[in-house]
Backbone as a printed PyTorch tensor [residue, N CA C, xyz], in Angstrom:
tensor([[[-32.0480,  -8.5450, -23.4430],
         [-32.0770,  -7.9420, -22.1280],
         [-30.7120,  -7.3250, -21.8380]],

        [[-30.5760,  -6.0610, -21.1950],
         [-29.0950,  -5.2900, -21.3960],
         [-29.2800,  -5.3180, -19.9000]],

        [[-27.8990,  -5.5350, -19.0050],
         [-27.5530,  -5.3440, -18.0320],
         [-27.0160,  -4.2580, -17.2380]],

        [[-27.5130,  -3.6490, -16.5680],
         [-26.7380,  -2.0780, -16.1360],
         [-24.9030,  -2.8440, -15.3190]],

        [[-24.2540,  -1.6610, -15.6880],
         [-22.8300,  -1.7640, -15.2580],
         [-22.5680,  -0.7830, -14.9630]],

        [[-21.7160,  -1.3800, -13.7080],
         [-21.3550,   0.7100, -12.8470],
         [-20.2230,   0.8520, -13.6840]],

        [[-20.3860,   2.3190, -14.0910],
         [-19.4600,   3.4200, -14.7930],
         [-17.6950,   3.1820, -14.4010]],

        [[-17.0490,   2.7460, -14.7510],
         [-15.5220,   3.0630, -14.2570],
         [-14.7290,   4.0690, -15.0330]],

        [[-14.0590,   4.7580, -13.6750],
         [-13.6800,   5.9710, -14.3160],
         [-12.0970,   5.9250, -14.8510]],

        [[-11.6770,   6.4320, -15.7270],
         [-10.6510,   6.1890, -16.1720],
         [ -9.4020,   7.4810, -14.7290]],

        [[ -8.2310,   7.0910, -15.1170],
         [ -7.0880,   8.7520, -14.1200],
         [ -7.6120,  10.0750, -14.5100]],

        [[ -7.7880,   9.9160, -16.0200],
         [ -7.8160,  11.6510, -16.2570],
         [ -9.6460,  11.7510, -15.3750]],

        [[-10.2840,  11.1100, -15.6970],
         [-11.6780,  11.2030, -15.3470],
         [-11.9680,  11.2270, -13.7910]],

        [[-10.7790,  10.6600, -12.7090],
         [-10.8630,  10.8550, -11.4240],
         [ -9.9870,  11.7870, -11.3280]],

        [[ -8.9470,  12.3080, -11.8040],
         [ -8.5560,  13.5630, -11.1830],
         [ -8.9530,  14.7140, -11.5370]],

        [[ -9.9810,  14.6320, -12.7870],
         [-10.9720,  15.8050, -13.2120],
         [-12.2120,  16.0840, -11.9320]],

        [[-12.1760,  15.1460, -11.5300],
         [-13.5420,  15.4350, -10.5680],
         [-13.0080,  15.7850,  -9.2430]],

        [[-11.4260,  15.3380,  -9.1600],
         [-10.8900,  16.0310,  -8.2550],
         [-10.8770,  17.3830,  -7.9520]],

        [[-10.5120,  17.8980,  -9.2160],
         [ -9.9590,  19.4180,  -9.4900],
         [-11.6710,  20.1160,  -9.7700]],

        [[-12.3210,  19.4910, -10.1720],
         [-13.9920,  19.8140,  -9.8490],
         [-14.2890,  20.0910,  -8.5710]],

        [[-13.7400,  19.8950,  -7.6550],
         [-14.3650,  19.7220,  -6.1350],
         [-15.5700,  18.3750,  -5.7140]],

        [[-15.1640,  17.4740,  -6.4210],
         [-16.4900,  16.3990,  -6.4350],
         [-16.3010,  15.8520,  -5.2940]],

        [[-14.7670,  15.3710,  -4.7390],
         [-14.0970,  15.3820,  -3.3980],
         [-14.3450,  15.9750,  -2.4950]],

        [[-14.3980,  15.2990,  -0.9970],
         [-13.7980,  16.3790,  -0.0510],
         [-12.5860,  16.4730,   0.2030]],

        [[-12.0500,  16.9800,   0.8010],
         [-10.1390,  17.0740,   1.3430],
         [-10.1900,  15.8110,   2.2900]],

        [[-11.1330,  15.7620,   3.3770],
         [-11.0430,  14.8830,   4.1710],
         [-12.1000,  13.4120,   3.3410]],

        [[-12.3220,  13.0340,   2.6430],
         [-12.9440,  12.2630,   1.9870],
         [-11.4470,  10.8500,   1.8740]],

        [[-11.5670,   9.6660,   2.3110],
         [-10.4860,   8.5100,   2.3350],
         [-11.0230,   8.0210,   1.2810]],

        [[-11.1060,   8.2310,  -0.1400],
         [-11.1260,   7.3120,  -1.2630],
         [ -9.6430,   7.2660,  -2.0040]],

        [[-10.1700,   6.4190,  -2.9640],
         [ -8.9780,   6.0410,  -3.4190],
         [ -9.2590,   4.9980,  -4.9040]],

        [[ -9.0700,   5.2290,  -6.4370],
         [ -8.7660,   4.7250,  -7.3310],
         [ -8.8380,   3.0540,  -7.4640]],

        [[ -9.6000,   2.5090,  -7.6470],
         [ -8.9830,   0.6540,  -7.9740],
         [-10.1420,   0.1330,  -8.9110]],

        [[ -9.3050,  -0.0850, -10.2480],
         [ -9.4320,  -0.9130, -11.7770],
         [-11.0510,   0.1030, -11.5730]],

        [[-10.7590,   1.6630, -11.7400],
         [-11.5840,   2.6390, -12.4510],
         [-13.1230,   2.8990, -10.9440]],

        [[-13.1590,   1.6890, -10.0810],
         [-13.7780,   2.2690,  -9.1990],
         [-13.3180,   3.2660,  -8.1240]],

        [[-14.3410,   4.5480,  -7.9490],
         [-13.9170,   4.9210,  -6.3470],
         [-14.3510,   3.9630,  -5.3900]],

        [[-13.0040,   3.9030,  -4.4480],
         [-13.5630,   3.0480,  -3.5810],
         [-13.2820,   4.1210,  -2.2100]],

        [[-14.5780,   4.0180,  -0.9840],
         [-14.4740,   4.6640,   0.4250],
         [-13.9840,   4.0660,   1.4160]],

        [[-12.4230,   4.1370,   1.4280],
         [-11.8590,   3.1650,   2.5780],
         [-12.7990,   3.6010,   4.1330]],

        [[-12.8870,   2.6550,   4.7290],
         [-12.9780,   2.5370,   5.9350],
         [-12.3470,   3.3580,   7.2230]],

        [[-13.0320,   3.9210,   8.1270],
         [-11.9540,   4.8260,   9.1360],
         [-11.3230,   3.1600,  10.3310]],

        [[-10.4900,   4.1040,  10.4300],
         [ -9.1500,   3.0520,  11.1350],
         [ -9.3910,   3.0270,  12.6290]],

        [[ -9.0240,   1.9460,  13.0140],
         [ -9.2900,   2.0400,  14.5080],
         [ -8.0440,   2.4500,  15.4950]],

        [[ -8.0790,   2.4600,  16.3390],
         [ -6.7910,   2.7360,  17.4260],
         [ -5.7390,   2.1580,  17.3560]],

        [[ -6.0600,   0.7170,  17.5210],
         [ -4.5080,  -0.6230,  16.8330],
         [ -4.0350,  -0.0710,  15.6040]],

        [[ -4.6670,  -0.1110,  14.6190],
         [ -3.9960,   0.4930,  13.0490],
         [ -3.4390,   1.5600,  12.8710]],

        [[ -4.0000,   2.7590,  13.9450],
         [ -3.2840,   3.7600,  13.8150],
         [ -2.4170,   3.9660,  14.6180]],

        [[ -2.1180,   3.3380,  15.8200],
         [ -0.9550,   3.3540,  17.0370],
         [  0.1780,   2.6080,  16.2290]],

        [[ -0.2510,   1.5570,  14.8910],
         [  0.6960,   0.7650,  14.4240],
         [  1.6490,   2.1020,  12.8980]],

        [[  0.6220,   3.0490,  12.6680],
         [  0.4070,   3.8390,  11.8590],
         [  2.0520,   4.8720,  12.3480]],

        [[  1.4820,   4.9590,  13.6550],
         [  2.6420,   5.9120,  14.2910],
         [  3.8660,   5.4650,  14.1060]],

        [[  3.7180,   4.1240,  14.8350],
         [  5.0360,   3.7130,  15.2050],
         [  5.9040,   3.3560,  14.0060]],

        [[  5.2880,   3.0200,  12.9280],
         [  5.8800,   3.0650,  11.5700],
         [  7.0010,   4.2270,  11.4790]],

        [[  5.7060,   5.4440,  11.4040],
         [  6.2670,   6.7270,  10.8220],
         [  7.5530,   7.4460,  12.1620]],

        [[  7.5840,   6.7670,  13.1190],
         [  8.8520,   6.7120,  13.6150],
         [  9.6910,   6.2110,  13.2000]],

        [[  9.7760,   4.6290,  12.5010],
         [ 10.8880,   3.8290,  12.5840],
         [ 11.2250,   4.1200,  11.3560]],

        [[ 10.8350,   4.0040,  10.4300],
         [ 10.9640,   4.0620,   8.9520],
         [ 11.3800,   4.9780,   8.4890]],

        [[ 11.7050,   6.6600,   8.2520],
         [ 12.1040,   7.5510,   8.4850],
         [ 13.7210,   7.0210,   8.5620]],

        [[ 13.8080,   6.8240,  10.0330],
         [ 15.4930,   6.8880,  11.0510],
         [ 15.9240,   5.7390,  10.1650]],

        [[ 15.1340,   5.0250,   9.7950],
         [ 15.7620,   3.5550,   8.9430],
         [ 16.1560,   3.9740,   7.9260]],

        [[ 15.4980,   4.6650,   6.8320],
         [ 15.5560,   4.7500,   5.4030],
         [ 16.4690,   6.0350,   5.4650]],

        [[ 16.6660,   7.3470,   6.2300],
         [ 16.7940,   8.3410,   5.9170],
         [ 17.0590,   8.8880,   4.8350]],

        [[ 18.2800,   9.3030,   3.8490],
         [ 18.4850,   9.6750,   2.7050],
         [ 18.6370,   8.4750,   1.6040]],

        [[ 18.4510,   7.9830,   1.7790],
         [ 18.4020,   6.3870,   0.7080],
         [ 17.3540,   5.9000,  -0.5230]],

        [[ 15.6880,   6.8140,   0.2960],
         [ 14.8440,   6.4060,  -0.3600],
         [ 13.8640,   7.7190,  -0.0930]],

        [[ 12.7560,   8.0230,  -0.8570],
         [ 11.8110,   8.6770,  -0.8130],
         [ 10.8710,   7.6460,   0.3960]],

        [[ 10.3380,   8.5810,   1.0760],
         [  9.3580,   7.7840,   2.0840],
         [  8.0150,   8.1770,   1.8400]],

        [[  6.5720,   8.2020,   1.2240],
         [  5.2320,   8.5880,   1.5850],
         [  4.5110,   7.8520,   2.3640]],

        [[  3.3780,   8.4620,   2.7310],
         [  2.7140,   7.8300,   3.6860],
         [  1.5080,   8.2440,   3.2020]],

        [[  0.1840,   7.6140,   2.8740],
         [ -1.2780,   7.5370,   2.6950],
         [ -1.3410,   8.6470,   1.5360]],

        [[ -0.2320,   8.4560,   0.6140],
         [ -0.6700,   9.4200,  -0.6300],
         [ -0.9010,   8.5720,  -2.0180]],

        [[ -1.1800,   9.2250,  -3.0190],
         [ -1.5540,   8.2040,  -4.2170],
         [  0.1810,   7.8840,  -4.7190]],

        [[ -0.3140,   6.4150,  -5.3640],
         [  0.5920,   5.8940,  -6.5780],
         [ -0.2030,   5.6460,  -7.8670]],

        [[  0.4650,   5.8250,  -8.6670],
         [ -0.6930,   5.9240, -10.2170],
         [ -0.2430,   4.4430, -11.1900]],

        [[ -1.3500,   3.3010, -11.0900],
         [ -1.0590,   2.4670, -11.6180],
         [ -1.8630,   2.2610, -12.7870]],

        [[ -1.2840,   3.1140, -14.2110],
         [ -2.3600,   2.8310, -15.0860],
         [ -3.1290,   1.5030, -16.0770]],

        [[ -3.8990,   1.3860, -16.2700],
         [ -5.0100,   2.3840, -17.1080],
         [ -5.7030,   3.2360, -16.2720]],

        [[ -6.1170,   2.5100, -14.7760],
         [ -7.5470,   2.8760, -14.1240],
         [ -7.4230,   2.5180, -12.3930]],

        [[ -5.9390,   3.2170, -11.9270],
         [ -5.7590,   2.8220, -10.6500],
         [ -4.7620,   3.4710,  -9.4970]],

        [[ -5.4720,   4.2720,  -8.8910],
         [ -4.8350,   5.4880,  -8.2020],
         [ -4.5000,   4.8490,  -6.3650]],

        [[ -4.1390,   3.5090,  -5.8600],
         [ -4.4240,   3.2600,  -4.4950],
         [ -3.5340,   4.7420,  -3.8010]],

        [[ -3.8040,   4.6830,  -2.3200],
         [ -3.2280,   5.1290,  -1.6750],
         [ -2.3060,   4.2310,  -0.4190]],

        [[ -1.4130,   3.6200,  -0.8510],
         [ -0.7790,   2.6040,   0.5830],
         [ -0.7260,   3.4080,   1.7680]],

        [[ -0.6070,   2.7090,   2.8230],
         [ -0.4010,   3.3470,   4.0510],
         [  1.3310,   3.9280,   3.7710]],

        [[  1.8850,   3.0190,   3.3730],
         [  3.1560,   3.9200,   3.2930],
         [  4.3520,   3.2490,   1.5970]],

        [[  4.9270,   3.9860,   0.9770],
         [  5.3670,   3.8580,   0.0070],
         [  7.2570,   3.5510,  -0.0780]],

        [[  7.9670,   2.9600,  -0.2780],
         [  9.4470,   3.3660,  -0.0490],
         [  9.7690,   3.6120,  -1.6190]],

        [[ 10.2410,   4.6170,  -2.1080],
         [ 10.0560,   5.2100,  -3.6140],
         [ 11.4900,   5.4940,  -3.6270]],

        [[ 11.8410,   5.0000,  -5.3480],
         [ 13.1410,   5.4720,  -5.5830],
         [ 13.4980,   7.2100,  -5.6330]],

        [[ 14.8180,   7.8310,  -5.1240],
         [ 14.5920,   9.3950,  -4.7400],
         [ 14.4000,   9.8960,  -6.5980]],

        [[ 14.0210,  11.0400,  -6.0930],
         [ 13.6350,  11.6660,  -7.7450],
         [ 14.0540,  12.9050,  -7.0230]],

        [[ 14.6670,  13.7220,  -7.9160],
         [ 15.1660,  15.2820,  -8.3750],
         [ 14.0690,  15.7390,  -7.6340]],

        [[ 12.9530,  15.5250,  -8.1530],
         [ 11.8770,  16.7890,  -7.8950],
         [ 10.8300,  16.4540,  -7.0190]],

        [[ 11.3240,  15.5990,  -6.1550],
         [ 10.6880,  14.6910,  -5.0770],
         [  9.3680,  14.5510,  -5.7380]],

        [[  9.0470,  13.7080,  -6.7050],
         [  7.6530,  13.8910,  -7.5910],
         [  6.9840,  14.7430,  -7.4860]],

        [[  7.1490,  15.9070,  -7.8650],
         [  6.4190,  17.4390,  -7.7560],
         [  5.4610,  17.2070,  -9.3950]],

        [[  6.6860,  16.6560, -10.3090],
         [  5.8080,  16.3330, -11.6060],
         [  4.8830,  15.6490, -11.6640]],

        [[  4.7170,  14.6090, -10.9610],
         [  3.8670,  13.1870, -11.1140],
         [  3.9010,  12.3930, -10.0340]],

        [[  3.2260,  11.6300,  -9.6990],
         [  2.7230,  10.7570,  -8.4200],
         [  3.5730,   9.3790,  -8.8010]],

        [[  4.1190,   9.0060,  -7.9300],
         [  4.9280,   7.8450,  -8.5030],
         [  4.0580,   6.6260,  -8.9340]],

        [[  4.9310,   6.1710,  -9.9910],
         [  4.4510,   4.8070, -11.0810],
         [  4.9440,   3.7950, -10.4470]],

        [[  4.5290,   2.0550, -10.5220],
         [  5.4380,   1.1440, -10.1540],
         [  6.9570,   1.4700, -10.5120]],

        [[  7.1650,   1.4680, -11.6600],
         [  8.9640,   1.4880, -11.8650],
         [  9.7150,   2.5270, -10.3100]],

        [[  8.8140,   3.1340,  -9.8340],
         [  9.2870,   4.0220,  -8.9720],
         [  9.3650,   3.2800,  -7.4900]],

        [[  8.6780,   2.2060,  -7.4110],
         [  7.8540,   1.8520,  -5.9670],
         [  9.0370,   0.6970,  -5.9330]],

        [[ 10.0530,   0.9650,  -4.8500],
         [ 10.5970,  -0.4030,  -3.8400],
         [ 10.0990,  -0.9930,  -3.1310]],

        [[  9.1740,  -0.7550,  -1.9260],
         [  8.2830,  -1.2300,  -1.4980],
         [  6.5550,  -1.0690,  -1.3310]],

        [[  6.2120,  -1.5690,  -0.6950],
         [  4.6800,  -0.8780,  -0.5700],
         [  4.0820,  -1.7360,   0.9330]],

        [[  3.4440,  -0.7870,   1.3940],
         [  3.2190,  -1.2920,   2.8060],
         [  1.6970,  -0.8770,   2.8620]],

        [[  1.2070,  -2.2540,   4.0400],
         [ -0.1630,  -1.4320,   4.3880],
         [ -0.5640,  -2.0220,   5.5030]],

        [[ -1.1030,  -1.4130,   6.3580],
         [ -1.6430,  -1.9250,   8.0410],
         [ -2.5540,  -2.3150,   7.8100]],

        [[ -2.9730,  -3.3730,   8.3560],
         [ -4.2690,  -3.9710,   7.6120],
         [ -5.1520,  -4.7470,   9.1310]],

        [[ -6.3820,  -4.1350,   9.6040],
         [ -6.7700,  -4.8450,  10.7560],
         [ -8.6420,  -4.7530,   9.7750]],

        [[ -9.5750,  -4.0620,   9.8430],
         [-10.5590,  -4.7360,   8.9560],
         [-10.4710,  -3.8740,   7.2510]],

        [[ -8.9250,  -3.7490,   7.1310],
         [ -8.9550,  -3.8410,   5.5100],
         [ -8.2990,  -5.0080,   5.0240]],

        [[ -8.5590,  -6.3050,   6.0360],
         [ -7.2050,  -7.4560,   5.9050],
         [ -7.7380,  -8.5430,   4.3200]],

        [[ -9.1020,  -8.5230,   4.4910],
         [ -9.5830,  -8.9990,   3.3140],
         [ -9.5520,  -8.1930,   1.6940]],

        [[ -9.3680,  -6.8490,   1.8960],
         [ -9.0620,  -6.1000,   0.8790],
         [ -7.7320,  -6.0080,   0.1870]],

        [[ -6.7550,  -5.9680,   1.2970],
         [ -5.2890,  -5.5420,   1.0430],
         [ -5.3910,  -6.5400,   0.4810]],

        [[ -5.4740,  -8.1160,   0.6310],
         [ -5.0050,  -9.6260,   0.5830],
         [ -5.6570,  -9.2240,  -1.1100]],

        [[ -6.5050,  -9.6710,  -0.9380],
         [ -7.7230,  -9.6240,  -2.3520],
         [ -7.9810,  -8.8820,  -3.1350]],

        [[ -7.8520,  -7.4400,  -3.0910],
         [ -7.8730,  -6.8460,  -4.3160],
         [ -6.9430,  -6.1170,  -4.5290]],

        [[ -5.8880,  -5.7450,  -3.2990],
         [ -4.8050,  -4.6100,  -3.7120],
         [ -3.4570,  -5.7020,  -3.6850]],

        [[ -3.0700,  -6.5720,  -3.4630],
         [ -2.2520,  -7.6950,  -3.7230],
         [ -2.2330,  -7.7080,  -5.1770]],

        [[ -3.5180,  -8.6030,  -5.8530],
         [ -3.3870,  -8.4810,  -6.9250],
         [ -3.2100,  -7.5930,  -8.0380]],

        [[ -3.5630,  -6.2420,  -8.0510],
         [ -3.2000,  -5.0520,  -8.1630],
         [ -1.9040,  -5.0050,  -8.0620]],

        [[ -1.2720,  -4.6190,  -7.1250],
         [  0.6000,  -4.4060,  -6.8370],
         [  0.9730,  -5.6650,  -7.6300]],

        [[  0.9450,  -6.5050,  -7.5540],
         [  1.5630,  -7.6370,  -8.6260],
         [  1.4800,  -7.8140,  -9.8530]],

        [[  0.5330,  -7.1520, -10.4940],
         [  0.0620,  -7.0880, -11.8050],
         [  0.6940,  -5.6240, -12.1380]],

        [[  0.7240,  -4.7880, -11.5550],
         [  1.5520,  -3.7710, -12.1480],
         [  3.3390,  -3.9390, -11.7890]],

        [[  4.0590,  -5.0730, -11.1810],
         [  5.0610,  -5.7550, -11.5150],
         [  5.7650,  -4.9680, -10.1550]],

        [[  5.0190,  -4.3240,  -8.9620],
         [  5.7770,  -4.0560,  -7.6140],
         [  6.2810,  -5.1330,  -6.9000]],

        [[  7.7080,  -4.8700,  -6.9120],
         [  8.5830,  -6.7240,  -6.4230],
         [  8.0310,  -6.6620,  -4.8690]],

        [[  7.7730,  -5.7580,  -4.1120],
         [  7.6710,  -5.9550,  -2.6330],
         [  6.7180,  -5.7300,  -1.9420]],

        [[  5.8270,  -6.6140,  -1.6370],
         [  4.7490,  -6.1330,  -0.2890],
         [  4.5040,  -6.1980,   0.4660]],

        [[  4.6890,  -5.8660,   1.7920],
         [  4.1070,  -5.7700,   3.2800],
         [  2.4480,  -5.4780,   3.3280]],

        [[  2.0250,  -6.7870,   4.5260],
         [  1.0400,  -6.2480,   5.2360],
         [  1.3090,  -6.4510,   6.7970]],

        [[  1.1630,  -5.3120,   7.6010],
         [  1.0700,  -5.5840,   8.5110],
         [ -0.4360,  -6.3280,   9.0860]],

        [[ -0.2500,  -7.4430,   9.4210],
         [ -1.1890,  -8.0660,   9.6990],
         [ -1.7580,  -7.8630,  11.2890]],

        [[ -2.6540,  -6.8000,  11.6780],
         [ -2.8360,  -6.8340,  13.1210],
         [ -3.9210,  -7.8040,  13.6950]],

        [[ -4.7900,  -7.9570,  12.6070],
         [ -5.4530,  -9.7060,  13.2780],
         [ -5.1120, -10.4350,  13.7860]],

        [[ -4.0600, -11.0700,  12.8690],
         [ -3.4660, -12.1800,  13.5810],
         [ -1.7160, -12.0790,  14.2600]],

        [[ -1.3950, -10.4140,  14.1080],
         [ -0.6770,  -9.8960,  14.7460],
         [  1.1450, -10.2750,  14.0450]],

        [[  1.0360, -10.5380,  13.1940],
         [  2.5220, -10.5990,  12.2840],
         [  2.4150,  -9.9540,  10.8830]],

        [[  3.5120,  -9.9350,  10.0840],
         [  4.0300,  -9.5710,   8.9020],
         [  3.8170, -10.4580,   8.5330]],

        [[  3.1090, -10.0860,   7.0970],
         [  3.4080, -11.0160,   5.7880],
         [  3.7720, -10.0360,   4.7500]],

        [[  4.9990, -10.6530,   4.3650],
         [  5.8990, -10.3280,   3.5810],
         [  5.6940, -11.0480,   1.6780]],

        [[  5.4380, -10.5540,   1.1010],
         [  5.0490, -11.0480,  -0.4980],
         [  6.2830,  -9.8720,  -1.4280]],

        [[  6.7170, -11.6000,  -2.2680],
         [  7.5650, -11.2100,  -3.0520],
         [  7.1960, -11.5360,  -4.8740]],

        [[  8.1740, -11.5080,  -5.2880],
         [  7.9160, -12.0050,  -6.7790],
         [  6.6060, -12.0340,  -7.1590]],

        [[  6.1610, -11.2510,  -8.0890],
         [  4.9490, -11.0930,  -8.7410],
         [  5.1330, -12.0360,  -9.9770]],

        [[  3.7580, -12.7610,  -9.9050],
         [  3.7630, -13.9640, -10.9790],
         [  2.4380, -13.6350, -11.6480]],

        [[  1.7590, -13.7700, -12.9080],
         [  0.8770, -14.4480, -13.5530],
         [  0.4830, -15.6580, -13.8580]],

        [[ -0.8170, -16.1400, -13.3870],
         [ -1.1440, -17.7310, -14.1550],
         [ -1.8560, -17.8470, -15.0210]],

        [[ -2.5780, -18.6430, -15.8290],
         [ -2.2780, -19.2220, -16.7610],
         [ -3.6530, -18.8720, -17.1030]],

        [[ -4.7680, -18.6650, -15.8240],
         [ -5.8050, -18.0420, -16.0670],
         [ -5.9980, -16.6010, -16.0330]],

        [[ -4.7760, -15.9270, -16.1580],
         [ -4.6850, -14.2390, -15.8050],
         [ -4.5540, -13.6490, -15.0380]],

        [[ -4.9290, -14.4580, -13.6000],
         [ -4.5870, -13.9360, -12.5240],
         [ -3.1230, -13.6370, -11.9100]],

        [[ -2.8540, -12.7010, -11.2540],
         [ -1.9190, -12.3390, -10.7810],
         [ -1.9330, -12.3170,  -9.0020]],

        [[ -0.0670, -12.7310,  -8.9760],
         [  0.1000, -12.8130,  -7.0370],
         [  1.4310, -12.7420,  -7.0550]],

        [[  1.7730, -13.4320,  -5.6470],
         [  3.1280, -13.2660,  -4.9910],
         [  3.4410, -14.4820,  -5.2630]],

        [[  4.6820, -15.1560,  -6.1240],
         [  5.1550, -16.3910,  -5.3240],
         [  5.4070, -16.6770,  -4.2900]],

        [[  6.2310, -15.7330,  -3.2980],
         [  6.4110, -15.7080,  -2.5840],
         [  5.6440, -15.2000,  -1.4230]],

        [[  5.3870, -16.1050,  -0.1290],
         [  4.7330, -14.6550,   0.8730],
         [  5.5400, -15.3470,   2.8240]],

        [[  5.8700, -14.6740,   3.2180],
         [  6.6230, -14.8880,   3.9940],
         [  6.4280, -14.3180,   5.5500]],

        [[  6.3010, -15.4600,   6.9870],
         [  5.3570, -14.7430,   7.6630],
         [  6.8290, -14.6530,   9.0040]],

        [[  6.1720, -13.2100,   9.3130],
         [  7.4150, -12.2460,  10.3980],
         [  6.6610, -12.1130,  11.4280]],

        [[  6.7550, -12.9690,  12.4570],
         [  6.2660, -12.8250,  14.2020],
         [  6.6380, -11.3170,  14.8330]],

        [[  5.8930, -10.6820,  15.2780],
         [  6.3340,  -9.6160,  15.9840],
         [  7.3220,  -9.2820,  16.8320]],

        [[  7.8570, -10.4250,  17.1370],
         [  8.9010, -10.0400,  18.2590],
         [ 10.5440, -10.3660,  17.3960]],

        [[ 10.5370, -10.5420,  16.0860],
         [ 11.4190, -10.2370,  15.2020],
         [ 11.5410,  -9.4090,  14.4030]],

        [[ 13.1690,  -9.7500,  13.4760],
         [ 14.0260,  -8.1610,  13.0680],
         [ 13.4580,  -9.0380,  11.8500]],

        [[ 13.1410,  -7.7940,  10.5680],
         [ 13.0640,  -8.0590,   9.0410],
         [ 14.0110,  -7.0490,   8.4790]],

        [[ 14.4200,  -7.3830,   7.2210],
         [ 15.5470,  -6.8600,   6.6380],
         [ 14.2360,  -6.1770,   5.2480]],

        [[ 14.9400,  -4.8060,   4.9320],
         [ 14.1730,  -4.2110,   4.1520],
         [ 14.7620,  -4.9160,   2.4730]],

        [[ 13.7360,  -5.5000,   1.5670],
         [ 13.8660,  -5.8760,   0.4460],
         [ 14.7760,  -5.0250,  -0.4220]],

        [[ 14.2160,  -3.5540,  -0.4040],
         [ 15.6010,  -3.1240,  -0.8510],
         [ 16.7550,  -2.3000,  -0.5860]],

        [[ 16.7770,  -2.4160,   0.6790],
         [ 17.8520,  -2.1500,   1.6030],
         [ 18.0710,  -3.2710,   2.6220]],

        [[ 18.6490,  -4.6840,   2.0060],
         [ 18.7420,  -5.7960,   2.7880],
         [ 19.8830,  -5.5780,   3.9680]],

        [[ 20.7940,  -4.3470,   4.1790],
         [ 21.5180,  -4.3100,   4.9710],
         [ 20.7870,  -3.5500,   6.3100]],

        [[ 19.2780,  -2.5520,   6.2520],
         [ 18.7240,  -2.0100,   6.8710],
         [ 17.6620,  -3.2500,   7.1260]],

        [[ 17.6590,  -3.3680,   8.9480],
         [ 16.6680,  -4.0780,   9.4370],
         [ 15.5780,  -3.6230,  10.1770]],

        [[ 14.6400,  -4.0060,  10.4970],
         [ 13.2400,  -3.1810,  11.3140],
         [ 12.7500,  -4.4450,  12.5190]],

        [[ 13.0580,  -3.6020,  13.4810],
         [ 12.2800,  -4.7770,  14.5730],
         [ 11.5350,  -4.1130,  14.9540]],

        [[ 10.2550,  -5.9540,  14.1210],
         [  9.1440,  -5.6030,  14.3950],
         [  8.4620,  -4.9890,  16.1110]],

        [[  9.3750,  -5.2940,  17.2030],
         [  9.0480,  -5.1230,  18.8920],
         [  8.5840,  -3.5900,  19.0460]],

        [[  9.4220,  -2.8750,  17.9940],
         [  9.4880,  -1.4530,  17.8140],
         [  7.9110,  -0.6710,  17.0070]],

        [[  6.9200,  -1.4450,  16.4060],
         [  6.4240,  -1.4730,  15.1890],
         [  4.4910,  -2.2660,  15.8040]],

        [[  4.8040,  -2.8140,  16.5270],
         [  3.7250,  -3.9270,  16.1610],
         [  3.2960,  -3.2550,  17.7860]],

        [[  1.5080,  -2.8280,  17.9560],
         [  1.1300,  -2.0580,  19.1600],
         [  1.4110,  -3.6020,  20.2100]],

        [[  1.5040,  -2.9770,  21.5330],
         [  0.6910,  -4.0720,  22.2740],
         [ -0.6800,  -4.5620,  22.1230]],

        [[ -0.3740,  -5.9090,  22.5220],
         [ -2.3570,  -6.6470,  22.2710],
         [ -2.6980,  -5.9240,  24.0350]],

        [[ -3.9080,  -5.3800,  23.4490],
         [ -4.9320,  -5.0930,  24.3360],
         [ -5.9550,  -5.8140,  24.1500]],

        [[ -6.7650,  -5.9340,  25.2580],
         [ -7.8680,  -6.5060,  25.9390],
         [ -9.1890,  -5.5800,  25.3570]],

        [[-10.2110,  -6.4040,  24.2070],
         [-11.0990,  -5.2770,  23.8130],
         [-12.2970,  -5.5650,  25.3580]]])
């Protein structure tokens, strides 16, 4: 008895169907271990948290680091995510050649209100297995930072953070790799509203 298995597509095989038009422009997918996956549209909290990022982070980092926001990183064999936002070592050609690789990625960030089970669970392990020392989620559920460091393997293959480290909103965090640049969260994290 043979079991059907969905197709996974390899990089060259998703950015062929890119350049096919198989995409739309406005289409939110995104690359993970060879599946497309259709992120979810964002709600008001995630994206008011979305803003206030792309204010602070900017004036924080200015010439120090490459900054993206919701574009691809290429983690091969079979894994294109898009983070909400990237802190990338600077390159000459501001990656005009190529989409940045882990060796490139200082941090990696992602707002997470109902992608909180995804970020945690499948893109965690992902960023750690391709050996990214730093991850943020902004956690708007339960309304703080968790901060994940050191990428480990165990013994059954799996991969994580040793470290994961939790930042209340109404405190300053120091950027992993700019420990002299700090971010308060007061600046960052929306007000709780009343649904």
């Amino acid at each position: 008895m043979s079991i059907a298995q969905a197709k996974r597509f390899t990089l060259d095989e998703y950015h062929k169907l890119g350049e096919l038009g198989f995409f739309h422009e406005d289409d939110h997918i995104e690359l993970i271990r060879g599946e497309i996956i259709q992120m979810v549209s964002k709600g008001r909290v995630h994206e008011t948290c979305l803003r206030k990022l792309f204010k602070e982070l900017p004036k924080l980092i200015g010439d120090r680091a490459t900054l993206q926001t919701q574009a691809p990183i290429v983690l091969p064999p079979n894994s294109e995510p898009e983070p909400d936002f990237a802190v990338l070592k600077n390159r000459d050609d501001d990656y005009l050649s190529a989409h940045p690789e882990s060796a490139d990625i200082l941090l990696l960030i992602e707002v997470s209100d109902s992608s909180l089970d995804y970020d945690r669970d499948v893109k965690m392990p992902l960023y750690a297995e391709a050996g990214i020392s730093d991850y943020w989620i902004f956690n708007l559920f339960d309304n703080y930072l968790e901060c994940y460091s050191e990428p480990y393997q165990n013994n059954q293959g799996k991969h994580g953070y040793l470290n994961k480290r939790i930042v209340l909103p109404n405190q300053v965090v120091a950027l992993p790799c700019f420990p002299d640049l700090s971010l308060d969260l007061n600046r960052v994290f929306p007000p709780k509203v009343n649904s």
